[in-house]
Backbone as CSV, one residue per row, in Angstrom:
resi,resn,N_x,N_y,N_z,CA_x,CA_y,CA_z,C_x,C_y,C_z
1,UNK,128.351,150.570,6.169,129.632,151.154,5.799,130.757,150.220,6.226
2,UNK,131.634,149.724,5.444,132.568,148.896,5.705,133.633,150.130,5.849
3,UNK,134.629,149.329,6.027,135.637,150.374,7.575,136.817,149.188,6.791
4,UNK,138.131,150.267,5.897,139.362,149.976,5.021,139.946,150.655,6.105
5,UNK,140.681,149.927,6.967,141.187,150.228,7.979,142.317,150.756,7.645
6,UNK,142.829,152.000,7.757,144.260,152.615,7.665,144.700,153.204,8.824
7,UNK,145.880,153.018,9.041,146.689,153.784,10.244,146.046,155.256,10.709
8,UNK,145.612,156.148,9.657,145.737,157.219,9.303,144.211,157.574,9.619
9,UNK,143.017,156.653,9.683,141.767,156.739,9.457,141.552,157.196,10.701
10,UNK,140.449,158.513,11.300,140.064,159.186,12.718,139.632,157.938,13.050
11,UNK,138.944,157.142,12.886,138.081,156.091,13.683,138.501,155.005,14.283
12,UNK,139.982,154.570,13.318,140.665,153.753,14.056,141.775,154.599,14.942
13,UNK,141.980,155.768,14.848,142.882,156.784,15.709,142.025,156.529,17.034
14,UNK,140.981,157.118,16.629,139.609,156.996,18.027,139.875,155.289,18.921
15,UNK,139.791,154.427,18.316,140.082,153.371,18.942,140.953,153.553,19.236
16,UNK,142.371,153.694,18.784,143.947,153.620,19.662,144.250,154.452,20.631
17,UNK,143.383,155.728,20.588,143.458,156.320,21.987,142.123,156.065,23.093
18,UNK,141.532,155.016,22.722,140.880,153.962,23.616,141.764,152.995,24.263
19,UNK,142.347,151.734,23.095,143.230,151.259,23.745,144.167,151.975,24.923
20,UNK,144.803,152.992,24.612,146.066,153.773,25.371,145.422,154.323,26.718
21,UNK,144.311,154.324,26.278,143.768,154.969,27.770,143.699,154.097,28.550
22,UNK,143.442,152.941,28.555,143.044,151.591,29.162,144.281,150.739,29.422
23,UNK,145.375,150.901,28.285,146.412,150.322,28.758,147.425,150.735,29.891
24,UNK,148.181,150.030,30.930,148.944,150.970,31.537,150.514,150.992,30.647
25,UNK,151.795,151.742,31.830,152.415,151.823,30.699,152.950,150.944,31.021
26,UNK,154.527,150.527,31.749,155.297,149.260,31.591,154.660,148.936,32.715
27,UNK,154.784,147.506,33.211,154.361,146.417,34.159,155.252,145.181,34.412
28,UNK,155.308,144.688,35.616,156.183,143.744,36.307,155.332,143.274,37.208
29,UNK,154.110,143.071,36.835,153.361,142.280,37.824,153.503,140.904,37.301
30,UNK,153.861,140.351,38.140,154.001,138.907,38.324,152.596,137.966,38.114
31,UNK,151.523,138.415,38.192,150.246,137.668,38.465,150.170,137.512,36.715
32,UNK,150.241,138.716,36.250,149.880,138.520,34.645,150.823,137.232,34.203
33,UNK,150.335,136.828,33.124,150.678,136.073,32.158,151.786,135.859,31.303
34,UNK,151.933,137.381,31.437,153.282,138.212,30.196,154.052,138.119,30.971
35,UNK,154.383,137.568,32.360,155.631,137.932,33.501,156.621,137.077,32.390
36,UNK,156.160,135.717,32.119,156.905,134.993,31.382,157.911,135.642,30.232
37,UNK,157.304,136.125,29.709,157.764,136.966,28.752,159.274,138.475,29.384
38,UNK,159.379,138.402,30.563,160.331,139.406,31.053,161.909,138.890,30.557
39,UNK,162.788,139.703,29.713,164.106,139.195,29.219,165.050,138.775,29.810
40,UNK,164.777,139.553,31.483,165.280,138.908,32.333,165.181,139.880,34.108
41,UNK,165.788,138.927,34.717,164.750,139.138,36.260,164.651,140.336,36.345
42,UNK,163.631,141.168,36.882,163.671,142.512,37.049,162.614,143.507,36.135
43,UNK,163.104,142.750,34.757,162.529,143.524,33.841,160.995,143.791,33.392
44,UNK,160.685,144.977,33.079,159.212,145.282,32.511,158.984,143.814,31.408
45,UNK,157.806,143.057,31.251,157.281,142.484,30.300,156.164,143.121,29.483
46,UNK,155.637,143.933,30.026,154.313,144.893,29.191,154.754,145.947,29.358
47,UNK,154.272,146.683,28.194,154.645,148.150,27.762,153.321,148.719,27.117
48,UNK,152.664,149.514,27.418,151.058,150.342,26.794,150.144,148.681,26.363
49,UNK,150.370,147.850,27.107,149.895,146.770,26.237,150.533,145.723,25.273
50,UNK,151.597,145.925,24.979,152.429,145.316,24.309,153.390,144.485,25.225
51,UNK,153.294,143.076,25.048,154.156,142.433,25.705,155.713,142.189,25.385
52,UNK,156.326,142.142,25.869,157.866,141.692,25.280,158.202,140.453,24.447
53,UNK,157.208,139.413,24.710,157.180,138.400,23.439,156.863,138.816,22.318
54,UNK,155.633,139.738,22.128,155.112,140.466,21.043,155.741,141.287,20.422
55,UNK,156.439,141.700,21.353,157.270,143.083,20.643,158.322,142.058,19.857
56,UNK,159.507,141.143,20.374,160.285,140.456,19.774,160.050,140.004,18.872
57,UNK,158.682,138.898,18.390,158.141,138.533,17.228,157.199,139.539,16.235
58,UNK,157.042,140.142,16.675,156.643,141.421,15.566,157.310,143.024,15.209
59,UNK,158.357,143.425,16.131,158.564,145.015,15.923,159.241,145.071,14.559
60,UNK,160.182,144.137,14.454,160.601,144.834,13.311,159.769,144.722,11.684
61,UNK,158.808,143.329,11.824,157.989,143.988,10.420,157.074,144.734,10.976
62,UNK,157.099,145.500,11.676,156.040,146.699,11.977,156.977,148.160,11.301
63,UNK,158.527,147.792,11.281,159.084,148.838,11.016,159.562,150.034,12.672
64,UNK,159.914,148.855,13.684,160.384,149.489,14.682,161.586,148.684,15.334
65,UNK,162.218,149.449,14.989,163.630,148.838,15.358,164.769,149.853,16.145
66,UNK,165.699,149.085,16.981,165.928,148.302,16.522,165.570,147.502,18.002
67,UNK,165.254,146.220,17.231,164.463,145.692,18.600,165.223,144.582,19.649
68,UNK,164.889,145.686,20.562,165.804,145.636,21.798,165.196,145.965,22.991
69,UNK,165.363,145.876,24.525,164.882,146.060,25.622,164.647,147.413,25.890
70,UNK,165.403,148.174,25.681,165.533,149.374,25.741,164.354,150.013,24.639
71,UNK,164.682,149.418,23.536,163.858,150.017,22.378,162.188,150.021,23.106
72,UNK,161.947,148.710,23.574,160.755,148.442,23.857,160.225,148.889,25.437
73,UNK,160.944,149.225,25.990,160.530,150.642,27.251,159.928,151.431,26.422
74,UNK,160.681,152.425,25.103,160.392,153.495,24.541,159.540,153.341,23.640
75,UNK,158.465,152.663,23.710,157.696,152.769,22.422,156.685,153.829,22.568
76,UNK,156.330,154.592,21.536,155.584,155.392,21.189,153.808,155.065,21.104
77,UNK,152.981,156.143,21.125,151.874,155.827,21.219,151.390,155.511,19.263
78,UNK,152.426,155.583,18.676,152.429,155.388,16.930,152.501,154.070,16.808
79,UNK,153.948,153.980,17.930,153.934,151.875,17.432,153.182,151.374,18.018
80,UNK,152.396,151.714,19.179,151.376,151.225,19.514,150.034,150.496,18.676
81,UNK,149.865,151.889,18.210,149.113,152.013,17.074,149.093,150.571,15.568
82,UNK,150.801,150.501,15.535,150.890,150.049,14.519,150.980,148.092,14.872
83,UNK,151.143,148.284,16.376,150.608,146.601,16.438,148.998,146.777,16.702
84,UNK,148.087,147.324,17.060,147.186,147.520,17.095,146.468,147.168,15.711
85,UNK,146.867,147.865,14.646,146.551,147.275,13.320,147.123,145.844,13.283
86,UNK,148.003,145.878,13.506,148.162,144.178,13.216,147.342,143.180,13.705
87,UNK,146.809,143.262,15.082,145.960,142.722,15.736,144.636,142.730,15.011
88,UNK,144.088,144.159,14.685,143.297,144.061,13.649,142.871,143.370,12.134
89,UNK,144.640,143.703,11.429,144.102,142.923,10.369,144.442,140.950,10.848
90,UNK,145.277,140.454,11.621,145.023,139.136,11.859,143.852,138.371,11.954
91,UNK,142.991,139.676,12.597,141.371,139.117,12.716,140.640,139.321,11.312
92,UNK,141.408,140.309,10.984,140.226,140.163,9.519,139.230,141.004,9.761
93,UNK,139.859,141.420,10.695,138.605,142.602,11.085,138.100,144.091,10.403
94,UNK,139.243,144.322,9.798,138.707,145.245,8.196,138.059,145.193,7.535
95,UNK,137.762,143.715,6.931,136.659,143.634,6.273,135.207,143.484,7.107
96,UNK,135.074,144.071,8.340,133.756,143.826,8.567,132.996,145.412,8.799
97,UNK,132.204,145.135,9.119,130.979,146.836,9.415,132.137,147.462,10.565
98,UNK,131.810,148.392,10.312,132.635,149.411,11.302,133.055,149.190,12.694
99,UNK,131.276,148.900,13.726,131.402,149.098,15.079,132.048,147.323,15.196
100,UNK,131.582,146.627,14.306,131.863,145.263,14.561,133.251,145.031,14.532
101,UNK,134.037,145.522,13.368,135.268,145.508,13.329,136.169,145.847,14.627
102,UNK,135.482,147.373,14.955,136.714,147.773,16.387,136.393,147.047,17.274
103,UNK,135.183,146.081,17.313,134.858,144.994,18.503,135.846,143.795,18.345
104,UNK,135.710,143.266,17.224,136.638,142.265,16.647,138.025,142.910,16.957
105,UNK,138.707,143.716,16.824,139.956,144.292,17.217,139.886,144.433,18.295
106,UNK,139.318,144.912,19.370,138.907,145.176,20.918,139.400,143.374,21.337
107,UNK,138.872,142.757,20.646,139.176,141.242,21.327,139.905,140.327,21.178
108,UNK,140.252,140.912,19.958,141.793,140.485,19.269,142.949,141.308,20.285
109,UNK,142.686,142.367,20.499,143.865,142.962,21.250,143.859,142.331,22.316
110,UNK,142.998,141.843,23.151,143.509,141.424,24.684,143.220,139.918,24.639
111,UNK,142.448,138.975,23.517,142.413,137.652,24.133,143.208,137.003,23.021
112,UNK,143.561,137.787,21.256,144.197,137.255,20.689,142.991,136.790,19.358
113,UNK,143.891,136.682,18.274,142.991,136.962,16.931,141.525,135.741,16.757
114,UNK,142.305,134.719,17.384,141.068,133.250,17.044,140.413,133.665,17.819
115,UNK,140.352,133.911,19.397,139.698,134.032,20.171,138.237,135.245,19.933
116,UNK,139.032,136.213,18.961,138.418,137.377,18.645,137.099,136.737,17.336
117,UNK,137.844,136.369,16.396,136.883,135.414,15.563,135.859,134.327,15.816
118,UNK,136.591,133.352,17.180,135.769,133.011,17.789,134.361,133.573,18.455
119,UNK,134.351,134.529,19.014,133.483,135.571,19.248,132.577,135.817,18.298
120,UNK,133.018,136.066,17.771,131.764,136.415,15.989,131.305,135.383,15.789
121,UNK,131.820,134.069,15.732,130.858,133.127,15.228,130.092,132.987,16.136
122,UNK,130.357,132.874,17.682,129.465,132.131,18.722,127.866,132.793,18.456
123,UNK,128.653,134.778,18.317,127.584,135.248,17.924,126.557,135.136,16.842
124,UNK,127.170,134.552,15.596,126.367,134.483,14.614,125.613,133.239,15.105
125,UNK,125.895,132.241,15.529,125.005,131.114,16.141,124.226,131.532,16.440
126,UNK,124.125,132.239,17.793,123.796,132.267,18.676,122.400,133.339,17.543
127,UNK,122.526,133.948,16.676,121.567,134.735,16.131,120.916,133.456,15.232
128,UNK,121.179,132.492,15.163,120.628,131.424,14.205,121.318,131.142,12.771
129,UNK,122.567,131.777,12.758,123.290,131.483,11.423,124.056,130.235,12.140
130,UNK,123.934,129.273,10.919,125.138,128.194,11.077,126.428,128.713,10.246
131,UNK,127.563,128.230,11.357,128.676,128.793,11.039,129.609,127.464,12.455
132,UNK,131.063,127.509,11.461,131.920,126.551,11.931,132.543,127.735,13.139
133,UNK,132.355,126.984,14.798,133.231,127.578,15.653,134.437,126.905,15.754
134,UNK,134.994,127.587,14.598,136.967,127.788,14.826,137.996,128.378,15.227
135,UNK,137.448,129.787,15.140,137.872,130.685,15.358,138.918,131.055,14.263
136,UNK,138.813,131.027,12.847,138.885,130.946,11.621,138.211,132.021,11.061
137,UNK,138.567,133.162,10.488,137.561,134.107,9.121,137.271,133.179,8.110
138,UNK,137.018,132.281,7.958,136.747,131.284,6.873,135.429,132.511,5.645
139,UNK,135.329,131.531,4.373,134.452,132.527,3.644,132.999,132.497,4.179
140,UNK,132.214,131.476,4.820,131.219,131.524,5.703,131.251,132.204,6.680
141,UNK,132.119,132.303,7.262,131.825,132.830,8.733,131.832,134.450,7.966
142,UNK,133.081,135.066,7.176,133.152,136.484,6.648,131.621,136.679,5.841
143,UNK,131.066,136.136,4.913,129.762,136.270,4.583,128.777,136.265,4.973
144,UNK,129.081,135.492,6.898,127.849,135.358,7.550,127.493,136.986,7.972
145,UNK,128.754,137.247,8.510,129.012,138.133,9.359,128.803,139.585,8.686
146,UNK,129.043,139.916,7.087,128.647,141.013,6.256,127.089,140.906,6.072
147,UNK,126.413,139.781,6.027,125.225,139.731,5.449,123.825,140.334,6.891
148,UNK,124.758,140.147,7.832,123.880,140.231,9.252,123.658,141.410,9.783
149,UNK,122.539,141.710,10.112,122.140,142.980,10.504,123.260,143.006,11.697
150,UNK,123.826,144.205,11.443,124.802,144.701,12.202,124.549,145.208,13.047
151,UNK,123.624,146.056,13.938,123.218,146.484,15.166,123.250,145.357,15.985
152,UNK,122.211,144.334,15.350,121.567,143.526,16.521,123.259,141.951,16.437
153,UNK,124.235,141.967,15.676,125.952,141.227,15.103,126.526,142.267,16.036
154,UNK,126.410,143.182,16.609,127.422,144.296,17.845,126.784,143.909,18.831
155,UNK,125.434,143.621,19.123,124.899,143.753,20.296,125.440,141.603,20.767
156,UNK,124.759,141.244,19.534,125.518,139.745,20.350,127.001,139.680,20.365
157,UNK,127.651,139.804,19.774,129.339,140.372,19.434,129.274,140.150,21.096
158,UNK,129.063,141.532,21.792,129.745,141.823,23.112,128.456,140.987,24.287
159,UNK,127.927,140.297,23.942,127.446,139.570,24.919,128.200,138.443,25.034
160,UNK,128.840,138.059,23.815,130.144,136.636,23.904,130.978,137.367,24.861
161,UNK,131.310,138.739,24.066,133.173,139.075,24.946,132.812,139.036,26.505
162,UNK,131.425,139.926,26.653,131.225,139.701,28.323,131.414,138.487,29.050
163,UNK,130.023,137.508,28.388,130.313,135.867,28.887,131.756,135.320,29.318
164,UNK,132.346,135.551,28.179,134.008,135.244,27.915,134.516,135.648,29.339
165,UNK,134.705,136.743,28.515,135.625,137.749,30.271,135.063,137.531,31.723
166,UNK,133.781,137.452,31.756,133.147,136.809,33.216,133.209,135.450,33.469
167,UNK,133.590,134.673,32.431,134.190,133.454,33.030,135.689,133.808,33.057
168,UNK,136.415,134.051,32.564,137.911,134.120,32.626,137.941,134.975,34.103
169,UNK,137.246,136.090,34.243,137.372,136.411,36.004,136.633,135.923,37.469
170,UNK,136.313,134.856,36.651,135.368,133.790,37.583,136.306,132.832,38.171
171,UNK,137.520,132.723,37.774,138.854,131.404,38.140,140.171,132.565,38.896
172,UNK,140.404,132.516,40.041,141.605,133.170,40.775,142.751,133.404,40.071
173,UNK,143.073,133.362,39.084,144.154,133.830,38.060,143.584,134.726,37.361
174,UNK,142.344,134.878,36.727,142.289,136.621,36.375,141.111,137.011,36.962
175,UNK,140.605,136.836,38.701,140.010,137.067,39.147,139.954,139.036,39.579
176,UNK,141.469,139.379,40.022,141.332,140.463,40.288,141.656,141.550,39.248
177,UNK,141.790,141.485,37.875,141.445,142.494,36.875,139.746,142.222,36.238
178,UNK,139.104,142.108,37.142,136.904,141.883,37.051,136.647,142.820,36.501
179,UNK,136.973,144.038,37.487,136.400,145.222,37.874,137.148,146.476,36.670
180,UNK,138.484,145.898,36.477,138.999,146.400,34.966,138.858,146.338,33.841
181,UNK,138.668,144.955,34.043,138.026,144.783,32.389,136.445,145.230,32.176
182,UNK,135.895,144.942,33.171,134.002,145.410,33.069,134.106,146.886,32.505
183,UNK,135.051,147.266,33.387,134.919,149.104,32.824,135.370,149.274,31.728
184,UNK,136.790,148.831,30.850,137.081,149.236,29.693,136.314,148.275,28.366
185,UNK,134.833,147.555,28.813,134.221,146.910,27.904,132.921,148.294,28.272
186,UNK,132.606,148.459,29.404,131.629,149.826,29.396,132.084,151.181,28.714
187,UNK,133.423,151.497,28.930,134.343,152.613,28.664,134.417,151.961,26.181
188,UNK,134.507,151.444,25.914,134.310,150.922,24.936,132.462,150.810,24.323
189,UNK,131.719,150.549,24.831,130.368,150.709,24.629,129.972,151.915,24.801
190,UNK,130.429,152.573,25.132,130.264,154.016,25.222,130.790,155.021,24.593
191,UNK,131.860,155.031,23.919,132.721,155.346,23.041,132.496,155.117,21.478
192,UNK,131.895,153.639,21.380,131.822,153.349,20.198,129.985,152.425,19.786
193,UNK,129.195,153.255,20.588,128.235,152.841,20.232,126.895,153.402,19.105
């Protein structure tokens, strides 16, 4: 079953109140990444997940305006939603099998769309399909990835994101969110398996 991802669809609703559960709400931790992103000293840079760079370069073709500091304290668990799809379709992740897709979106949301594509191919390798690691939906990698038994394309899928994420919390800069991310990749396998 391929999965025409709409705002509106329970399954991707089901994912966004995954994301929301997992996300916190605003943040000023300095250790993250997004501190950079603060408009100025003091200020929240993350909001449910949404950073303040992100919000600036995307709210208003999302149709949330008007975009501003203030605006972006107040975002809703809708606009959430609606960069959430964006993240989704950047990956291209609509056009794939269902559980694979909200995986592909799952990794697009926190490491970013190539990185997320990247993932799929390592996996399709790694199952014995040749495929270019670009981190590109190219028409190979999208044909590899429809043609592949999809149980066993989810099960390598999240053995990349694990690898991934256990090296990224293996280096003292995202050493102490380990124990966070392990759970909302268990909290996610469990949800959507």
């Amino acid at each position: 079953m391929k999965l025409d991802i709409k705002i509106s669809d329970p399954l991707f609703k089901k994912y966004v109140g995954h994301v929301l559960a997992w996300e916190g709400l605003t943040s000023k931790d300095p250790d993250d990444t997004a501190a950079s992103c603060a408009p100025f000293k003091g200020a929240y840079h993350t909001n449910k997940g949404v950073t303040y760079c992100t919000f600036t370069k995307l709210a208003a073709s999302l149709g949330i305006t008007p975009v501003t500091y203030n605006r972006f304290v107040m975002l809703t668990d809708d606009d959430i939603a609606k960069f959430v799809f964006h993240f989704c379709q950047e990956a291209h992740a609509s056009v794939l099998d269902d559980l694979v897709a909200l995986s592909v979106t799952e990794a697009a949301w926190g490491s970013g769309p190539n990185r997320a594509i990247q993932h799929l191919q390592d996996a399709l390798c790694k199952m014995g399909v040749k495929v270019s690691v670009d981190g590109k939906m190219g028409p190979k990698t999208l044909a590899a990835a429809q043609q592949a038994d999809q149980k066993v394309l989810y099960q390598a899928y999240w053995q990349e994101r694990r690898e991934y994420l256990d090296y990224l919390t293996s280096t003292p800069k995202y050493a102490k969110w380990k124990k966070g991310w392990n759970n909302r990749v268990k909290a996610f396998l469990k949800l959507f398996s």
